[in-house]
C-alpha positions in Angstrom: 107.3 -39.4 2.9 110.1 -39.2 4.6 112.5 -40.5 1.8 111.4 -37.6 -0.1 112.0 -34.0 0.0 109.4 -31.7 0.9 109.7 -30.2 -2.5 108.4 -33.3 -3.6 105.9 -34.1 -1.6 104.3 -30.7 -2.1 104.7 -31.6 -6.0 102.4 -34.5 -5.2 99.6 -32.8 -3.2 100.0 -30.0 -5.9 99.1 -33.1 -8.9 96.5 -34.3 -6.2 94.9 -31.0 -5.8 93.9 -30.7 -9.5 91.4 -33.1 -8.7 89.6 -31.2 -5.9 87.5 -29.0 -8.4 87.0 -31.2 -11.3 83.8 -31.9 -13.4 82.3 -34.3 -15.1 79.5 -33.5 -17.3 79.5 -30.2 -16.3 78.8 -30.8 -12.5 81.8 -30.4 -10.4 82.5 -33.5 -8.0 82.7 -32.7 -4.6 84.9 -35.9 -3.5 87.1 -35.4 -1.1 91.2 -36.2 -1.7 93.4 -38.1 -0.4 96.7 -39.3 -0.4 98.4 -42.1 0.7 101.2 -42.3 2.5 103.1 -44.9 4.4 104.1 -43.6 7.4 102.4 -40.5 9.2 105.2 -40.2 11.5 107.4 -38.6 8.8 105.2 -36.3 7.3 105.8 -32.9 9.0 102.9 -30.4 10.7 104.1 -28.0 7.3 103.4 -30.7 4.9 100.1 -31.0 6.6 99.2 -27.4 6.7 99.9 -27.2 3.5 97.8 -30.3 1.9 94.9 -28.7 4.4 95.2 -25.5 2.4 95.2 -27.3 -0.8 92.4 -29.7 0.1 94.6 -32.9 0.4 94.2 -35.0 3.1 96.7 -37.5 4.0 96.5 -40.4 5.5 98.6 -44.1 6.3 95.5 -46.6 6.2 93.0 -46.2 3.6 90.9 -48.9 5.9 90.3 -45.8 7.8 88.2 -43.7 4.9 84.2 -43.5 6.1 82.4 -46.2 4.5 85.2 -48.9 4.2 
């Protein structure tokens, strides 16, 4: 993310957050979020504080999600 502006990025977990609460059939779906990202070294503590408080996680290596 770091090619990107912060106002960006926060666009993106913004768009990903609409998932968080969504529902299907009437039952709302308690998966978790994530985005991807391809280096965590670039993605500042604000950014992440920020997806935290919208329910976004973020992470480099989607091998690393439980159950992979």
């Amino acid at each position: 993310m770091a090619k990107v502006t912060e106002g960006t990025v926060k666009n993106y977990i913004n768009d990903a957050a609409k998932y968080a609460k969504s529902k299907l059939n009437g039952a709302e779906l308690l998966e978790k979020i994530y985005l991807q990202v391809d280096n965590m070294k670039g993605v500042s503590k604000e950014v992440l504080d920020y997806a935290k408080n919208k329910k976004v996680t973020i992470i480099d290596n989607f091998s690393k999600l439980p159950g992979l």
